[in-house]
C-alpha positions in Angstrom: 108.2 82.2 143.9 110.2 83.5 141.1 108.0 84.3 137.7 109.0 83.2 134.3 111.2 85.6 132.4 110.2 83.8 129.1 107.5 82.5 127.0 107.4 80.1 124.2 104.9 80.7 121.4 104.5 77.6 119.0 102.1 78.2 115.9 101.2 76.3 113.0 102.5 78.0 109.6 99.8 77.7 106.9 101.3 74.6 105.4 101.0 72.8 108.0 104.5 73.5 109.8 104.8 74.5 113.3 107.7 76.9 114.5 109.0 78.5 117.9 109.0 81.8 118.8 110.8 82.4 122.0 109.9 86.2 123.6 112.1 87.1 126.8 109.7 88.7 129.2 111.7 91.2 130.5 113.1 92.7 126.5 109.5 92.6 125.6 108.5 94.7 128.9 110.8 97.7 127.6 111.3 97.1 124.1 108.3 97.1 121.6 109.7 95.5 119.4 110.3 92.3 121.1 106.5 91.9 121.7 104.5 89.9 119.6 100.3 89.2 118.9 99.1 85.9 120.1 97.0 84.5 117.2 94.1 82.0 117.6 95.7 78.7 117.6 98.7 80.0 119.3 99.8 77.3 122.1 101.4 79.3 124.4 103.8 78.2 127.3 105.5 80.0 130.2 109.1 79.0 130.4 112.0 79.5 133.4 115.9 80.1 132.8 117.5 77.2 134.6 118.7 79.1 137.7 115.0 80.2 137.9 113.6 76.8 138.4 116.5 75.8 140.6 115.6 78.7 142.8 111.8 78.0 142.8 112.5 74.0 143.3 114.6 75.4 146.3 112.0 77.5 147.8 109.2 75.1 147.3 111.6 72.4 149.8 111.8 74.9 152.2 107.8 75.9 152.0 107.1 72.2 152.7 109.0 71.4 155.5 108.4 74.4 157.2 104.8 73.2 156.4 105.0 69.6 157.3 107.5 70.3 160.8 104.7 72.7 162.2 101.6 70.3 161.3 103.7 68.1 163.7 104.2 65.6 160.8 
């Protein structure tokens, strides 16, 4: 399985606003000043780049029917 390269931060501004913060995993890894302090309140949400997801979707077909054709099913 292929990780997620990026994570969505939403947080609620003081009046009562919410915003986005979108942090690319692999920037933040080598550049400290893409990383960023999770707050309390913070939701925070794992995201995939499309080709990512494709790719996982892919190898989770192949992971079941390898699983399902030696069960004998």
């Amino acid at each position: 399985m292929v990780k997620p390269s990026r994570v969505i931060i939403l947080r609620e501004l003081p009046c009562g606003d919410q915003i986005q913060i979108r942090v690319d995993l692999g920037r933040a890894m080598h550049d400290e000043k893409q990383r960023i302090y999770i707050k309390d309140g913070d939701v925070v949400m794992l995201n995939f780049k499309p080709h990512q997801a494709v790719f996982n979707g892919v190898l989770n077909l192949v992971n079941f029917n390898i699983i399902t054709n030696s069960n004998g099913n």
